[in-house]
C-alpha positions in Angstrom: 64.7 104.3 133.1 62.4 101.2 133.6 63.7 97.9 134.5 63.2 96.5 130.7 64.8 99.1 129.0 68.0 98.9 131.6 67.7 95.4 130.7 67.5 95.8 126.8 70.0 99.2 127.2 72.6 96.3 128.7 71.9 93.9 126.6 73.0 95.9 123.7 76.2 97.1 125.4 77.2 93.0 126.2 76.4 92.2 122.4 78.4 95.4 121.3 81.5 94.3 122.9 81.2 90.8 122.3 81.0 91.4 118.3 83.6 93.6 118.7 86.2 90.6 120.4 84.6 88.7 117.7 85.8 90.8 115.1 89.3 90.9 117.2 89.0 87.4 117.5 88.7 86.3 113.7 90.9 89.0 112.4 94.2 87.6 114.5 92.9 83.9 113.2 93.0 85.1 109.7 96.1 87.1 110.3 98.4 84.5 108.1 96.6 85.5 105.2 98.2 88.7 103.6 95.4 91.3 104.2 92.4 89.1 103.3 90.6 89.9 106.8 87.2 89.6 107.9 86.7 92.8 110.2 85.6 94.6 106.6 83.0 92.0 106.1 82.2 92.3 109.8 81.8 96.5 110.3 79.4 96.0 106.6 77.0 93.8 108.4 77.5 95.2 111.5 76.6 98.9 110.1 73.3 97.2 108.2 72.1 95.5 111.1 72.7 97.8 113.8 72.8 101.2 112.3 74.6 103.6 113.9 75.5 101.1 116.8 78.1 100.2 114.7 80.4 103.0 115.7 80.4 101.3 119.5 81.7 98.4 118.1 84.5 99.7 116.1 85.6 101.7 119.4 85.8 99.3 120.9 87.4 97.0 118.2 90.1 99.8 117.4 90.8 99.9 121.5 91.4 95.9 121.6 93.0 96.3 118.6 95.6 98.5 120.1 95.7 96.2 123.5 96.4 93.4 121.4 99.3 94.7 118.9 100.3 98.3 120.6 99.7 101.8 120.0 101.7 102.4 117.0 101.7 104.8 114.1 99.2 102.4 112.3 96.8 102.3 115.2 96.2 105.9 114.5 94.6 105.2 110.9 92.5 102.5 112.7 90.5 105.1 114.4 89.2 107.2 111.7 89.5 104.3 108.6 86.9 101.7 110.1 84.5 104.5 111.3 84.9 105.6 108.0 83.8 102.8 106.3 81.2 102.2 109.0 80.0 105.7 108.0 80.7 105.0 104.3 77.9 101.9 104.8 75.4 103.8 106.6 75.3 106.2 103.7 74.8 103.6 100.8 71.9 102.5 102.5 70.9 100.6 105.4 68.2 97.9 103.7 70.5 94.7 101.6 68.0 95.5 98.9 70.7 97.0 97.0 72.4 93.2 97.0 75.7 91.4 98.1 77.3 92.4 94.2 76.9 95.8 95.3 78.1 95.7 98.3 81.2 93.5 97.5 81.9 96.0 94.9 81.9 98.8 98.1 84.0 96.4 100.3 86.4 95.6 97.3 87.0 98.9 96.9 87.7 100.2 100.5 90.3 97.2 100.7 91.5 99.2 97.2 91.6 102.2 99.1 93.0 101.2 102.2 96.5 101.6 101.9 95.9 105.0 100.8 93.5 106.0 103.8 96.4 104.2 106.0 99.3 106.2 104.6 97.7 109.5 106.1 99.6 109.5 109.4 102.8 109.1 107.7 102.2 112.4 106.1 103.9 113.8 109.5 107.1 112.4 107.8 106.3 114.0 104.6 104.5 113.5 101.4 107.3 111.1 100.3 107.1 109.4 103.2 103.0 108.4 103.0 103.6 107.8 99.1 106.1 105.5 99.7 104.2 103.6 102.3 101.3 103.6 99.9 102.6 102.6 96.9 105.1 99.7 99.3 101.4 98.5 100.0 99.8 98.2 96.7 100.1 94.7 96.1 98.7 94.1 99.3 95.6 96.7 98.7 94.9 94.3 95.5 95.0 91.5 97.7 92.7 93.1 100.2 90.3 94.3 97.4 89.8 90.6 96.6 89.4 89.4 99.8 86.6 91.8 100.8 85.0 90.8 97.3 84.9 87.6 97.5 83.9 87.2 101.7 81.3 89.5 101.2 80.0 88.3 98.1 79.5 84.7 99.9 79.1 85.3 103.9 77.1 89.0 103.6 73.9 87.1 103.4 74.2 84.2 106.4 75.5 86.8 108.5 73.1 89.5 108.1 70.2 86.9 109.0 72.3 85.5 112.2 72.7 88.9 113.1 68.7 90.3 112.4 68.1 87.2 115.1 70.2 88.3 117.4 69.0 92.0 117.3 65.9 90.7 118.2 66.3 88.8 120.6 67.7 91.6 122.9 64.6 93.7 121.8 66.3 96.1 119.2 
């Protein structure tokens, strides 16, 4: 490996984790909001900027994540939810030609879903158990569904562009 692409390879690493304690970062200064976050926003134009490096940053997101609150039964859904969606992203398409309604719609509706994804580790209590959580949640998935809509409908834009700049400026 040549001394630019060491150069570039770390660059990339530094900007992965630093997004990552970004998302960390905005999430716990949302965090009086009931479940209107930005880390959905965030892994979206994360996923169409940096393709498949998104995936480092939700590692390392879900890890700080985890540091930050504890390892608890809900950490657990962290690690396969936002890959997930990252992966849910990736498939839609990677150009914003399809437009911030449509993806707003695809945010609004993982926040929809969320609840649901998250009840999956309760299932270890039974099926009661992870319908109760879910359906404890719903007015809080509703609230998440509109959250995502509405952020991504007005920041997906601004971001991307910020983001596009910095991708090239570490040569990626």
């Amino acid at each position: 490996m040549d001394r630019n692409s060491l150069r570039t390879a770390s660059r990339r690493v530094v900007l992965c984790a630093l997004l990552a304690a970004v998302t960390v970062a905005l999430q716990v200064a949302m965090s009086p909001l009931p479940n209107i976050e930005p880390v959905s926003l965030l892994v979206l134009v994360y996923a169409l900027v940096f393709g498949r490096d998104v995936f480092y940053i939700i590692v390392t997101f879900v890890l700080l994540e985890g540091l930050v609150f504890g390892f608890h039964l809900w950490w657990v859904s962290y690690l396969y939810v936002w890959p997930l969606w990252g992966l849910a992203v990736l498939l839609l398409g990677r150009g914003r030609e399809n437009g911030p309604l449509l993806w707003a719609a695809a945010s609004g509706a993982f926040g929809l879903s969320f609840g649901a994804l998250c009840a999956l580790p309760y299932l270890a209590g039974g099926p009661w158990a992870a319908f109760s959580y879910w359906a404890a949640g719903i007015p809080f998935d509703l609230l998440h569904c509109g959250g995502n809509f509405v952020l991504t409908l007005l920041l997906m834009r601004p971001l991307c562009r910020a983001l596009e700049a910095a991708r090239h400026s570490i040569g990626g």
